[in-house]
C-alpha positions in Angstrom: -50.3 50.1 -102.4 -46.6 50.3 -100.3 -44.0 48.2 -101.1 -43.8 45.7 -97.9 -40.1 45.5 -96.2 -38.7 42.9 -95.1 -39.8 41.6 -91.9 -37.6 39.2 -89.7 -38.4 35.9 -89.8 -39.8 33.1 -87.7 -37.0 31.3 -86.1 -34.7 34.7 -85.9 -33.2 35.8 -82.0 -33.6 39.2 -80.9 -31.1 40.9 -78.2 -32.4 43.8 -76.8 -31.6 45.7 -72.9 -34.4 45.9 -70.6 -36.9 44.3 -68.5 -38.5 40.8 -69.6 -41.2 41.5 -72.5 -43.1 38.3 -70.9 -43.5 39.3 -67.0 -42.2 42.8 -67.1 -43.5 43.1 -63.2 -42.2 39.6 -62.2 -38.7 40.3 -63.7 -38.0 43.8 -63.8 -34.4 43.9 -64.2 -33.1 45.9 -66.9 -30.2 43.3 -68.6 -29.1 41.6 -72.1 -32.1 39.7 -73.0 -33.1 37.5 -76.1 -36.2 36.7 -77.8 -36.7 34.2 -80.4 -39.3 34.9 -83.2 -42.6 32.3 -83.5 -45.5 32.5 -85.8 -45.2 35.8 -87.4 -48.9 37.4 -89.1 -47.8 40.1 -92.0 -48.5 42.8 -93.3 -50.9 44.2 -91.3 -52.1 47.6 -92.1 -52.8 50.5 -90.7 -53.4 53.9 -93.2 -53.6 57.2 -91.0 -54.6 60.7 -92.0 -54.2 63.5 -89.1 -56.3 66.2 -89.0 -55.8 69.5 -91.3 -52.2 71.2 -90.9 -51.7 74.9 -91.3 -48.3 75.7 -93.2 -45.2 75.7 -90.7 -47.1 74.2 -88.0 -47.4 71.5 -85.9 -51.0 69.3 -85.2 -51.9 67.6 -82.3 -50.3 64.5 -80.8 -51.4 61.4 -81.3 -51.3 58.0 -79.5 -51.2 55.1 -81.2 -52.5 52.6 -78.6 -54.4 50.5 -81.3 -50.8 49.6 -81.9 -50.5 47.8 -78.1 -50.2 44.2 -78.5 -51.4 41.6 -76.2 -48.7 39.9 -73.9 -48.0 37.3 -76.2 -47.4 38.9 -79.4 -44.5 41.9 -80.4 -44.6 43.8 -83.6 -42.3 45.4 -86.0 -43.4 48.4 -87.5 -42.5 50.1 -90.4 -43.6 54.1 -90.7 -44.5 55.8 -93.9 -44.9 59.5 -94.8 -46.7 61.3 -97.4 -44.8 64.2 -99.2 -44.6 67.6 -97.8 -44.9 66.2 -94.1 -42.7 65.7 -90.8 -43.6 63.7 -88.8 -42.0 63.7 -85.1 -41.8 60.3 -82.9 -41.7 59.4 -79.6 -41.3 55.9 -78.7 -42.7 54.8 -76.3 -44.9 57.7 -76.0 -43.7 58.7 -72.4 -40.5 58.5 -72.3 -37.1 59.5 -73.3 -35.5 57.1 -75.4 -32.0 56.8 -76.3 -31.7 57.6 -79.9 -31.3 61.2 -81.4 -31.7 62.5 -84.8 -28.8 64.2 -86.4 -30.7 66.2 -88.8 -32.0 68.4 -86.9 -30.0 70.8 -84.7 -32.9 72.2 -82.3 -35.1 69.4 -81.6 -36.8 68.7 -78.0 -35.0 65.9 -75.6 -37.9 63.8 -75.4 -38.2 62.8 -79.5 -37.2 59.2 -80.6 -36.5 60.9 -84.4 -38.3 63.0 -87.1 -39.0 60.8 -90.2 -40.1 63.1 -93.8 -41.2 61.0 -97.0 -37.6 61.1 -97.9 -36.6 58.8 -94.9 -39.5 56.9 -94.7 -41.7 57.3 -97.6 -45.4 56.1 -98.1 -45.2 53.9 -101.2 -42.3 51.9 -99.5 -41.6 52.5 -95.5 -38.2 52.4 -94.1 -38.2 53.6 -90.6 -38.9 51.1 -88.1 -39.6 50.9 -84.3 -40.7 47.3 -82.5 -43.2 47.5 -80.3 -44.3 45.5 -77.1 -47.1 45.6 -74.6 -47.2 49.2 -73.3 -44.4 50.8 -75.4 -46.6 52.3 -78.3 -45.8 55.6 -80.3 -47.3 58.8 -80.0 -46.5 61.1 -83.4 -47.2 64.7 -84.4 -47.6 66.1 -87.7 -45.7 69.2 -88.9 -46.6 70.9 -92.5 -43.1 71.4 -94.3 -45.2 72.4 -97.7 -43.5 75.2 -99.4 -44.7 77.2 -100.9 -47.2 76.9 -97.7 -50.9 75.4 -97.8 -53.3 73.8 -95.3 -52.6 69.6 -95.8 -54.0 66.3 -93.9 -51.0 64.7 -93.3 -50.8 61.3 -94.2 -48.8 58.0 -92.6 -49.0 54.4 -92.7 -47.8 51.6 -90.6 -46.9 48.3 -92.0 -46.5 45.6 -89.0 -45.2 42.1 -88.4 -47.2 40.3 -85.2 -45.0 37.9 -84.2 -45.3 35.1 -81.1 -42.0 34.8 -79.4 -40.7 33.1 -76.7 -37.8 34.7 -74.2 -34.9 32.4 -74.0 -34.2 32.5 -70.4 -31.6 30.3 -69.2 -30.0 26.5 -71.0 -27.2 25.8 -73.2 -29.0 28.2 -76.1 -29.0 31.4 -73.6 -25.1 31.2 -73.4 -24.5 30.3 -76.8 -26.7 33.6 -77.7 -24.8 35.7 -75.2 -21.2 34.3 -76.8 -22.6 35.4 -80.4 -22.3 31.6 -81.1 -25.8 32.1 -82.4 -26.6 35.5 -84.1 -29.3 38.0 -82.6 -30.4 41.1 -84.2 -30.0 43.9 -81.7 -33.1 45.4 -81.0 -35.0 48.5 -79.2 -38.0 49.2 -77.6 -37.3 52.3 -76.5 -36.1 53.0 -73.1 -36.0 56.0 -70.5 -33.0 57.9 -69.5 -32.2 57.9 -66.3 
């Protein structure tokens, strides 16, 4: 069984850039935005194995849309990895988001990051990505065994389901945007453009 990370807490403000999490179509605009942490549900868990690797290569992508919470609840999720696996992210799943790994020289424009069991390993998960309505990962599994043999690559994701509330205007949305009030800033993955 993993060890389970630390998950923010009920009560904690969240400052991230980009259109409102609540009524992403009625406000669109991408700005500062915070979100204060309700009722949180942890851990919720969510083993994976992908299908049968060859050495050296890569499988096929997968979505994780079981991850997509309903409009009222956000998750952090924590990724582990089984030895002799990397596994590539994108987040969300289809589009270009503005992080890039520096461990990798070569790797294609559209990956959020690569995480191995050294990052991020199984028995106690270290990489983390939050997750709202429609911004879910999509990973792929490459074999790094060496010396080389056929492997089901294995992940799991730990999550937090939290409630939250956007704080949207008052005394307590300037306070938060003077750092009055700490806010952990946040991502949930963004297109460039």
């Amino acid at each position: 069984m993993p060890i389970i990370p630390k998950f923010r807490e009920p009560g904690d403000y969240l400052r991230f850039f980009g259109p409102s999490v609540d009524r992403p179509q009625a406000d669109p605009e991408k700005k500062f935005r915070f979100i204060q942490l309700q009722e949180r549900m942890a851990p919720l868990k969510y083993p994976y194995s992908f299908a049968s690797v060859e050495p050296g290569s890569k499988g096929d992508d997968i979505t994780f849309d079981e991850l997509q919470p309903d409009s009222i609840h956000i998750y952090e999720a924590y990724l582990g990895v089984k030895p002799g696996v990397r596994i590539f992210v994108w987040h969300p799943y289809d589009e270009k988001v503005l992080k890039w790994d520096e461990k990798i020289e070569d790797i294609a424009e559209d990956y959020t990051a690569n995480v191995t069991h050294e990052e991020s390993p199984y028995e106690a998960p270290e990489y983390s990505i939050w997750i709202k309505r429609d911004s879910y990962p999509l990973l792929k599994a490459m074999n790094i065994t060496w010396p080389g043999k056929s492997i089901k690559p294995e992940i799991i994701w730990l999550a937090a389901m939290f409630n939250f509330e956007e704080v949207t205007d008052g005394e307590l949305l300037d306070m938060l945007k003077k750092r009055k009030i700490p806010s952990k800033p946040i991502s949930f993955g963004g297109a460039i453009g």
